[in-house]
N, C-alpha and C positions, 0 to 999 in steps of 0.2 A: 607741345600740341601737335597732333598731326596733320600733315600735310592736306587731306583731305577738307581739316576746317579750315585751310586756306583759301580754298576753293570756294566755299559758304563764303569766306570773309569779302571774297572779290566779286562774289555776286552778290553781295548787300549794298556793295559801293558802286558797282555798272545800274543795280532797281534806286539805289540813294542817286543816282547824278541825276537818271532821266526823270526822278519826278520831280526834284529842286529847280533843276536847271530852266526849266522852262520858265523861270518868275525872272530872272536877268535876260529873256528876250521877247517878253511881251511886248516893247515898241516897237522890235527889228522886224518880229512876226505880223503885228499891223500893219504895218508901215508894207509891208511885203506881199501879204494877202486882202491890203486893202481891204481891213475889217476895220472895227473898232475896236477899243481897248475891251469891254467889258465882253465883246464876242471873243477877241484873246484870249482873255481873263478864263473864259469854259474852258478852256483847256486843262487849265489845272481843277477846275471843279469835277468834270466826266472824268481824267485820269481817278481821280479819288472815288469815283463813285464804283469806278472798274473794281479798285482798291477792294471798297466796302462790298462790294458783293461776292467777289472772287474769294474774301477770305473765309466766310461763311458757308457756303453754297457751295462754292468748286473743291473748297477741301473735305465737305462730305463725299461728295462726287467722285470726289477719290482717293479716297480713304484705304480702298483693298489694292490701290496699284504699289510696283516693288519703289522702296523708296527713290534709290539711284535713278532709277528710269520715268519717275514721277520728276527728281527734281531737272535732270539732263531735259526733259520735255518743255518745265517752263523755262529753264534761259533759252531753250530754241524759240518757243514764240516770243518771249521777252526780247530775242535779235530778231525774230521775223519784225515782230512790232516797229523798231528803231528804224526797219533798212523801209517798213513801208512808208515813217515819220518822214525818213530822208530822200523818199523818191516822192513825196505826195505833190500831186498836179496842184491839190486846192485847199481850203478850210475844211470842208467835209468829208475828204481823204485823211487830215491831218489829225480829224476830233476821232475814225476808225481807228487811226493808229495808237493814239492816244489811250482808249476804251480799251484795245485787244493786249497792250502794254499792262493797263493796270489790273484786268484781269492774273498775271503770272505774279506781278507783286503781291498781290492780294494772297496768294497761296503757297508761294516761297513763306513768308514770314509767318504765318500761321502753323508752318512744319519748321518752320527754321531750326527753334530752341528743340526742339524735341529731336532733330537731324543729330544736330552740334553736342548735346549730351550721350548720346548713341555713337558719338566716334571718344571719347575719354570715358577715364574710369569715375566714376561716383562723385569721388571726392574732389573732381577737377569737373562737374558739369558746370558751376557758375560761371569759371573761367570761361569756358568755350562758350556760352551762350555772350557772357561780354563783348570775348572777342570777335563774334560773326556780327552783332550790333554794332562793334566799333566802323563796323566797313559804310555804315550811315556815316557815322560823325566826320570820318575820312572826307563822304564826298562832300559833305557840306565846307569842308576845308579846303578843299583841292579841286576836285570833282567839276562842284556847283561853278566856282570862278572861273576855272578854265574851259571847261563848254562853254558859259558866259562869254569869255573872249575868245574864241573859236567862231561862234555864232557870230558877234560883232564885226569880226573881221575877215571871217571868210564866206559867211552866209550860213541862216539858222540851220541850216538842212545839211552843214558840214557838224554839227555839233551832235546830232542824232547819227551820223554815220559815223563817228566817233566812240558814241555809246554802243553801236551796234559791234562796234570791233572788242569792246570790255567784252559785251554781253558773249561773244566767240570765244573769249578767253577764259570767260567762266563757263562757259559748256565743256570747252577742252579739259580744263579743271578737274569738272563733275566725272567726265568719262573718264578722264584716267587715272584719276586720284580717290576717288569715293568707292567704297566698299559694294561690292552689289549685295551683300547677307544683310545689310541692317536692317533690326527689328523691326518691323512693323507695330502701329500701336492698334488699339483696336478700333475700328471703323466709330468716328462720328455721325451720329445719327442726328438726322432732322426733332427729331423729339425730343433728347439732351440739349439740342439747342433752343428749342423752343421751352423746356425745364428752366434754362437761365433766363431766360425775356420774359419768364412770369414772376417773376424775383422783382418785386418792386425796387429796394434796396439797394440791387445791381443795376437796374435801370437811372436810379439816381446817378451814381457814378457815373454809368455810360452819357449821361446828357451835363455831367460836371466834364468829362474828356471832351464832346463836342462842343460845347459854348466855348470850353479852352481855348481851342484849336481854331475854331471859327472864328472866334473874335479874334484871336494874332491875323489870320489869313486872310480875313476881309481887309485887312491893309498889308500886309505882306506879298502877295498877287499883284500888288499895283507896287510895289517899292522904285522899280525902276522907273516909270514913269514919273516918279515923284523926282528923284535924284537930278533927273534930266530936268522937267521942265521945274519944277521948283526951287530946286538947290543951282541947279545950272550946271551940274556935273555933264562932262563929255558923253559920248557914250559907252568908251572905252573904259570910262573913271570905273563904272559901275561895277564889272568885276572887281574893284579892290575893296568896295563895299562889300560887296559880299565874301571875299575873303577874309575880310573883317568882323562880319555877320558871323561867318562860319567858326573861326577862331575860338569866338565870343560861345559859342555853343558848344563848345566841345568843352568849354571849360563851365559852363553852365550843367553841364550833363552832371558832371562828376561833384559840384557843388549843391545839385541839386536832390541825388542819393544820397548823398552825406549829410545833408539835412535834414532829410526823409528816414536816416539811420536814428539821427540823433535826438528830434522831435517829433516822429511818429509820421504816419503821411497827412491826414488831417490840415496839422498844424502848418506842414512843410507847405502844403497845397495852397491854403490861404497866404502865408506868406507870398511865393509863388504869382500867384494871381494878380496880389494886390499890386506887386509890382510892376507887374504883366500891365494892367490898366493903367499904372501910372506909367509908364514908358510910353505905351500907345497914344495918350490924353498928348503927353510933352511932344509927341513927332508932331501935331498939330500946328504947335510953335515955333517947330526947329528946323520945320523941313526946307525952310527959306534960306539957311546959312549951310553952308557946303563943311564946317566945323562942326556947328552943333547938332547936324542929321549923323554925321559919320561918330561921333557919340553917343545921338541915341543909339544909333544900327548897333552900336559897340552893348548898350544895358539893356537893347530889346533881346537880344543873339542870348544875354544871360539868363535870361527870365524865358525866355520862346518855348526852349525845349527842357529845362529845368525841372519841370513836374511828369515827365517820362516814367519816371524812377517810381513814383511817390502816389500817381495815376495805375500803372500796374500794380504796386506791393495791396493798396487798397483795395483793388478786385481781387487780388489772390484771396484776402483777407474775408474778402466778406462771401466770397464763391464757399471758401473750406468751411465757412459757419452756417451756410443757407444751400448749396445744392456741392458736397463734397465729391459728386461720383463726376462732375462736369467742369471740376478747376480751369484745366486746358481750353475749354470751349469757352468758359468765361471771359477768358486771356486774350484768345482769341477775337471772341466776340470785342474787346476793347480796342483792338488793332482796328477792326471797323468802324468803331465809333471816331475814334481819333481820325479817320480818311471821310466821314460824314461831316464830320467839322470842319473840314479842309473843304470841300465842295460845297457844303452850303456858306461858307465864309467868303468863297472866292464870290461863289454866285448872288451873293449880297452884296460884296462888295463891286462888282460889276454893276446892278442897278441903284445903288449909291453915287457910282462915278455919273452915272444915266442922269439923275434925278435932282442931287444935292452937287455935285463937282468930286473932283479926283481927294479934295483935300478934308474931306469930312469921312472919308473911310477911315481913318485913323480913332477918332474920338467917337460914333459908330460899334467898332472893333472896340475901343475900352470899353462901353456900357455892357455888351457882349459878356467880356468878362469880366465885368463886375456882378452880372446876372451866373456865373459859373460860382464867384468866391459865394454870394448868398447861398447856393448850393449845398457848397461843400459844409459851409459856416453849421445848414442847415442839418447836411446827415452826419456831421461832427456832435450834434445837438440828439439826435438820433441813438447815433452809439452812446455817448453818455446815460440816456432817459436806458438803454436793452442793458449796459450795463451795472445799474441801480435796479432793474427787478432781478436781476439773477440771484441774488441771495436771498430775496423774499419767497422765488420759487424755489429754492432750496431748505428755505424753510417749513414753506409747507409740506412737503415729500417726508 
């Protein structure tokens, strides 16, 4: 692989820390800014919502600029964003920085697969789109924990100046390693975007990605707080949970392809889910024993991000059957859904903590996705019914 996709890789893992990292310092950051949890809690909702729009919107927007210099521009405000996370006076400095951060993610990953097959030949594109993705699973291993205790131990605003020094090194990267000739594709247009959002059948999908997503993060947003005051973990503990968490994900990912290889993604999905909710229901239970939460964290972490795989190969699937000239933007457009489910999940689970207590975000987050598995159950039910007329329309022709 060339050196270039190492670059990509390192900047997946500087945009994967700083949007994780921030759910292991929701108490330090209240506690600090003298907010509330659920005012915390937006910070991971508005980073995702930057997400959700930046990937739509700003990569039409620039669509005609040279790639190199498109991608070198966002880790520059991707490190503008960190150093301004890490100097903010206040909460609404902190939620600017947040917003102008998730803006560049939102449109790094949106080019990303397309950057990363554009530096190999043909028959090595899956590898390289793997390996620039791998740079998430990374930070959620590494990354996530150790800002986690950066943050804890040296103050929140040390772990964003931290990221800001990745986000330096993936710029350096991009300029010295990335080809300045790569292809350009051809300009997304607002109207191929708007061809996919009239696709009913895609739009399922996209609201089976965000019920996913949302229901994990309506309790996942608050994990720490949970650890701490329920389980009675230090606040130190916390990063080992979530190196635990993360672990647990990395090996979900790749269990979670492979059964999306092997039972189609439908099938994979509902699995998936089902356990998805049942993990979520059990932290209800568990979060009181400092054993049996660091357990769950261990079968939520496999199940969280598990249908990554199996959530994408279905848009491919139904984009190439229903709008073929706009795959890419379909793909795309999913990346957004999946960052809408994350902001609307925190921000439920924010007035959850408000209304019911910290401790019903959990079971909450299951119903969430148990309304996803109905979904999927639903347009699995879908494809079956389109796949039984196609021979009767073949028959009449």
């Amino acid at each position: 692989m060339p050196l270039a996709l190492w670059a990509l890789t390192l900047s997946a893992f500087a945009i994967g820390t700083t949007e994780f990292v921030i759910v292991g310092l929701i108490p330090t950051i209240s506690a600090s800014l003298q907010v509330s949890l659920p005012s915390a809690g937006l910070l991971v909702s508005l980073y995702a919502l930057g997400v959700a729009v930046g990937a739509p919107l700003l990569t039409a927007l620039t669509g005609r600029l040279p790639r190199k210099w498109l991608l070198s521009g966002l880790m520059a405000l991707f490190t503008v964003g960190n150093l301004v996370a890490w100097q903010a006076p206040g909460y609404e400095a902190l939620i600017a920085a947040r917003v102008l951060t998730g803006l560049a993610h939102g449109v790094f990953f949106s080019i990303g697969s397309t950057l990363a097959t554009s530096l190999v030949p043909k028959d090595k594109g899956a590898s390289a789109i793997a390996l620039m993705f791998s740079g998430l699973t990374v930070a959620l291993v590494t990354g996530v924990p150790l800002g986690t205790f950066i943050g804890q131990h040296f103050g929140w605003q040390a772990t964003f100046l931290a990221v800001a020094l990745l986000g330096v090194l993936a710029l350096l990267g991009s300029l010295i390693l990335v080809p300045a000739n790569l292809p350009k594709p051809a300009p997304t247009s607002f109207a191929s975007q708007m061809a996919v959002l009239a696709q009913p059948r895609l739009l399922l999908v996209y609201a089976m990605t965000a019920l996913g997503y949302g229901g994990s993060f309506t309790a996942f947003t608050f994990l720490a707080p949970m650890l701490e005051r329920q389980a009675g973990y230090a606040p130190g503990a916390v990063a080992l949970i979530m190196l635990l968490y993360g672990v647990s994900v990395a090996v979900g990912n790749i269990w979670g392809g492979r059964l999306a290889d092997r039972k189609g993604p439908v099938a994979a999905l509902k699995i998936i889910f089902a356990g998805l909710a049942l993990v979520l229901l059990a932290l209800t239970f568990t979060a009181g024993s400092k054993w049996l939460v660091a357990l769950t964290a261990l079968a939520w972490g496999a199940v969280a991000f598990g249908n990554v795989a199996g959530l994408q190969l279905y848009v491919v699937s139904q984009a190439k059957a229903r709008v073929p000239h706009a795959v890419d933007v379909a793909s795309g457009l999913n990346i957004a859904a999946f960052n809408v489910g994350i902001a609307g999940g925190a921000g439920l689970g924010g007035l959850v903590v408000e209304r019911l207590g910290l401790m019903a975000t959990p079971w909450v987050g299951a119903l969430i996705v148990l309304a996803a598995w109905l979904l999927t159950a639903w347009s699995g039910r879908l494809d079956a019914v389109d796949d039984e007329s196609m021979p009767i329309a073949a028959d009449r022709i």
